[in-house]
C-alpha positions as CSV (number, residue, x, y, z in Angstrom):
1,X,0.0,0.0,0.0
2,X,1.3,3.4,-0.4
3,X,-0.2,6.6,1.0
4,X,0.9,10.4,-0.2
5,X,0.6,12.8,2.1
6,X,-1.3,16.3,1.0
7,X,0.2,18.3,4.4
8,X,2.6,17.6,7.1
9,X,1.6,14.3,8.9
10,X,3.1,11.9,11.2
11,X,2.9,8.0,10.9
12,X,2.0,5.9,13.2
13,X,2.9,1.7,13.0
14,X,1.0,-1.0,14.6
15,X,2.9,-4.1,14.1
16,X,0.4,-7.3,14.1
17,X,1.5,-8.5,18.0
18,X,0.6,-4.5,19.0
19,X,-2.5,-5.1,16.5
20,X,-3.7,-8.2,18.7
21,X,-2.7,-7.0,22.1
22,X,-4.8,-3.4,21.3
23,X,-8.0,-5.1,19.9
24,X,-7.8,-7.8,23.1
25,X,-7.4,-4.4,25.5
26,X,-10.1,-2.0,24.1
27,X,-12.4,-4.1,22.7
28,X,-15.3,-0.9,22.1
29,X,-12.5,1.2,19.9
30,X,-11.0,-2.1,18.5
31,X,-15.0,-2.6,17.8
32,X,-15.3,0.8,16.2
33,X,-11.7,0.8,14.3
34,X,-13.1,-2.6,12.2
35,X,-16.2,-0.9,11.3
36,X,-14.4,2.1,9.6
37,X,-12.0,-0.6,8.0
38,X,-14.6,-2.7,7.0
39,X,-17.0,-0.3,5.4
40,X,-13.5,1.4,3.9
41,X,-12.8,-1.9,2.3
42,X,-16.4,-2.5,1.0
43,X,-16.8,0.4,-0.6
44,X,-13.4,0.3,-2.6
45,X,-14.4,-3.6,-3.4
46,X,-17.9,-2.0,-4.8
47,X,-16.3,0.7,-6.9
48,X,-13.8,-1.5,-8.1
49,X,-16.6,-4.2,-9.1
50,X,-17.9,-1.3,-10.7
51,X,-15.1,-0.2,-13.1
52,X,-14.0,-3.3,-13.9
53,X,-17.8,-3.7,-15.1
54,X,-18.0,-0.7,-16.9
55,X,-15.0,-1.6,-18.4
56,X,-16.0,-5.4,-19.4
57,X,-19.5,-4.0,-20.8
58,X,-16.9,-0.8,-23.0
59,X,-14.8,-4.1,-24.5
60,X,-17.8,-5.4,-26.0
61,X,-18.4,-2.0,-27.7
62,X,-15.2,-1.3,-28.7
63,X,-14.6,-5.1,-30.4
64,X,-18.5,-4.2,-32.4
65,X,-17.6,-2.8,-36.0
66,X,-19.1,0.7,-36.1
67,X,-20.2,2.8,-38.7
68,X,-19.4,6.4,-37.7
69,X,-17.2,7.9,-35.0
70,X,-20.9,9.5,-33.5
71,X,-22.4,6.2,-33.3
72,X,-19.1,4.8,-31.4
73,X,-19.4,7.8,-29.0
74,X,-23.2,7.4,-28.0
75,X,-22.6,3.5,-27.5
76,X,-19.9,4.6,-24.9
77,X,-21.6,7.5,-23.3
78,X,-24.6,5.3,-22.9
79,X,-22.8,2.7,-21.1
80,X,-20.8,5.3,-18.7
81,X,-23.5,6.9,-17.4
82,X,-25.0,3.7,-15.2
83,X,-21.8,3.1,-13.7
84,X,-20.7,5.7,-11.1
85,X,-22.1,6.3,-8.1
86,X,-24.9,8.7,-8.1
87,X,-27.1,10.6,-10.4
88,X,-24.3,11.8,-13.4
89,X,-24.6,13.1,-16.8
90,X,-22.2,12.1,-19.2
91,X,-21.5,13.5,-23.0
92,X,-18.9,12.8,-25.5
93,X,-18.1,15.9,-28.6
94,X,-16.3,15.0,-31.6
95,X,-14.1,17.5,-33.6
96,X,-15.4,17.7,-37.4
97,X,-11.9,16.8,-38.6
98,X,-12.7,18.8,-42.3
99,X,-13.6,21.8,-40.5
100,X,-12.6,21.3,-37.1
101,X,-15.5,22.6,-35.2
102,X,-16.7,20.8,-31.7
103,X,-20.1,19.2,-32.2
104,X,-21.9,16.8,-29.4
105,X,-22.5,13.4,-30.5
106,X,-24.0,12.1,-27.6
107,X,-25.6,13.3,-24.4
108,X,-27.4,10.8,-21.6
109,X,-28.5,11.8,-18.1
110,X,-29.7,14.8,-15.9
111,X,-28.4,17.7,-17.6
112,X,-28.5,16.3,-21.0
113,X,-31.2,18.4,-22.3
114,X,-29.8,21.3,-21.5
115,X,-26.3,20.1,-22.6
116,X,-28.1,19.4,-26.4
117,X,-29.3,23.4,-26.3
118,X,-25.9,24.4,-25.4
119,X,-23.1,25.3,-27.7
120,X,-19.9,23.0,-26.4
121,X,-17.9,24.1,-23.7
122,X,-14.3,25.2,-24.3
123,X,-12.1,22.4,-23.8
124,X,-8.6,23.3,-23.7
125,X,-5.6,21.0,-24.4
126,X,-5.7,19.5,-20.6
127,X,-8.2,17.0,-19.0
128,X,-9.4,17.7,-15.9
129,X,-11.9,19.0,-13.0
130,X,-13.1,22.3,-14.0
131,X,-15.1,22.3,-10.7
132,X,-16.2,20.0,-8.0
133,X,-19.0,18.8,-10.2
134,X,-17.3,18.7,-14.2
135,X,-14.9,16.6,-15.5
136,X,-13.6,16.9,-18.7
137,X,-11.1,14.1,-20.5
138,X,-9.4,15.3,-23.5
139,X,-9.5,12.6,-26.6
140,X,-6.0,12.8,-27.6
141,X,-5.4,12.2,-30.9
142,X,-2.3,12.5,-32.9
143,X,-1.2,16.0,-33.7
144,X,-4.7,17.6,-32.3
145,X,-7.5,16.6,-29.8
146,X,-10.3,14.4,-31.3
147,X,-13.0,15.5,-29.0
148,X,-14.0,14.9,-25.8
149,X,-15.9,13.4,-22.7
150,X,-17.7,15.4,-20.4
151,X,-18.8,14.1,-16.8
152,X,-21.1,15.9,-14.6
153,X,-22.0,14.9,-11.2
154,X,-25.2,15.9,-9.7
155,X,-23.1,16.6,-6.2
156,X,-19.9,17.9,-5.2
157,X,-17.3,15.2,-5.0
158,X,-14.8,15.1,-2.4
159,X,-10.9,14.5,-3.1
160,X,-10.5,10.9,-3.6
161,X,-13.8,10.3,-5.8
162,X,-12.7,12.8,-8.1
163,X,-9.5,10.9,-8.5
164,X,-11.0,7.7,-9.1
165,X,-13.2,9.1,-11.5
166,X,-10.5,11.0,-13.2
167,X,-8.5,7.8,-13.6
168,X,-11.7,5.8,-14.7
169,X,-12.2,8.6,-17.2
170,X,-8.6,8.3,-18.5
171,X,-8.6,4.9,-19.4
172,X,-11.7,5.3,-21.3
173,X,-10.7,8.0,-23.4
174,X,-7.3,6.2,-24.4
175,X,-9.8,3.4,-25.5
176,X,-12.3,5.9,-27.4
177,X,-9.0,6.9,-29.1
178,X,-8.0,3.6,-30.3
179,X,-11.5,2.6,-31.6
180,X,-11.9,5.8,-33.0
181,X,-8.5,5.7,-35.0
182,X,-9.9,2.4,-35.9
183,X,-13.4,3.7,-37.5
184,X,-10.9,6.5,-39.7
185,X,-8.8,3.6,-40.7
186,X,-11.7,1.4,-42.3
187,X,-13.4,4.4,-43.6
188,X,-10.4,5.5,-45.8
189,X,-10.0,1.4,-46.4
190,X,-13.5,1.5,-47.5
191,X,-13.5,4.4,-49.9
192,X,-10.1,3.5,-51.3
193,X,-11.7,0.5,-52.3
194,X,-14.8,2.1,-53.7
195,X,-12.2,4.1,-55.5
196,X,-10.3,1.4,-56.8
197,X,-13.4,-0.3,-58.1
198,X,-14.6,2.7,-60.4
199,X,-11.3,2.9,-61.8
200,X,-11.7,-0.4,-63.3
C-alpha cells in the first residue's frame, strides 16, 4: 500500500503482535476501528466491481464494428453513465476533422437536455476537473484533440472520488481513441476501395 501525504503528517505503526494486544485491550474502539475498516474496504471492493464492469461491458463495444465515429461515441456515453455512483450526466463531442468545429455526439442523463441546447464548452488542451462537479477528459489524438468526454456529477465530490473518477475517465478516453482511429482507418480502407473499383 502506499499513502501520499497532502500536508505535514506523522505516521503511526501498529505491528500485528501490538494489532492483537490493542483489539484484546479495548475491545469498544477495536469494535469501532473494524467498522471504519470494513466499510473502507467495502466500498473500494464496490467501486472496483464497478469499473471493472464498466469496463467489461466498453470491450464489447469497442470489439463491435461501427459505422461512424458518433455512433461509437453514443454506444460509450450510454454505457458510462450507469456506472458511477450517483445521479451523473455524461457526454462525449467530436471535432469535425474537415472543419474542425466541436459538435456533441452524444448526451445521456440529468443535464443532457440542457447540454443538447448548449453550444460545447471550451475544452482546452488538458483534462481535468473544471469544478467540483465537471470533469472533462481530452480525446487525444495524434497532432490535435479528437474530441471529448464530459462528466457531470449531480453533487460535489470530495478528493479521492474525483480521482478515481478522473482515472476511470482516462482509461476510457485512451480506449475511445483507439476505436476511434480504428473507425478513420476502415473508412479511408473503404473508400479506397470504392475508388479502386470505379477505376476499373
Amino acid at each position: 500500500a502506499r499513502v501520499v501525504a497532502a500536508v505535514d503528517s506523522e505516521l503511526y505503526r501498529l505491528d500485528r503482535d501490538d494489532l492483537f494486544a490493542w483489539l484484546e485491550h479495548q475491545p469498544q474502539m477495536s469494535i469501532a476501528f473494524l467498522k471504519t475498516l470494513v466499510r473502507t474496504l467495502s466500498r473500494r471492493l464496490r467501486a472496483t466491481s464497478r469499473e471493472l464492469t464498466m469496463l467489461y461491458d466498453l470491450a464489447t463495444v469497442f470489439l463491435e464494428r461501427h459505422p461512424s465515429e458518433r455512433s461509437l461515441v453514443f454506444e460509450v456515453v450510454a454505457n458510462m453513465v450507469h456506472y458511477f455512483e450517483g445521479a451523473w450526466t455524461v457526454a462525449g463531442y467530436l471535432v469535425n476533422e474537415f472543419n474542425g468545429d466541436l459538435e456533441l455526439a452524444s448526451a445521456e442523463g440529468a443535464e443532457a437536455e440542457l447540454l443538447r441546447s448548449m453550444e460545447p464548452p471550451a475544452a482546452g488542451d488538458a483534462s481535468g476537473w473544471r469544478d467540483d462537479r465537471t470533469l472533462m477528459e481530452i480525446l487525444p489524438g495524434p497532432g490535435r484533440p479528437m474530441g471529448y468526454l464530459l462528466l457531470i456529477s449531480n453533487k460535489p465530490l470530495s478528493g479521492q472520488a474525483k480521482e478515481d473518477i478522473h482515472r476511470v475517465a482516462q482509461t476510457v478516453a485512451k480506449l475511445v481513441v483507439s476505436a476511434l482511429l480504428n473507425i478513420r482507418h476502415n473508412v479511408e480502407e473503404e473508400l479506397r476501395a470504392r475508388l479502386k473499383a470505379q477505376a476499373y
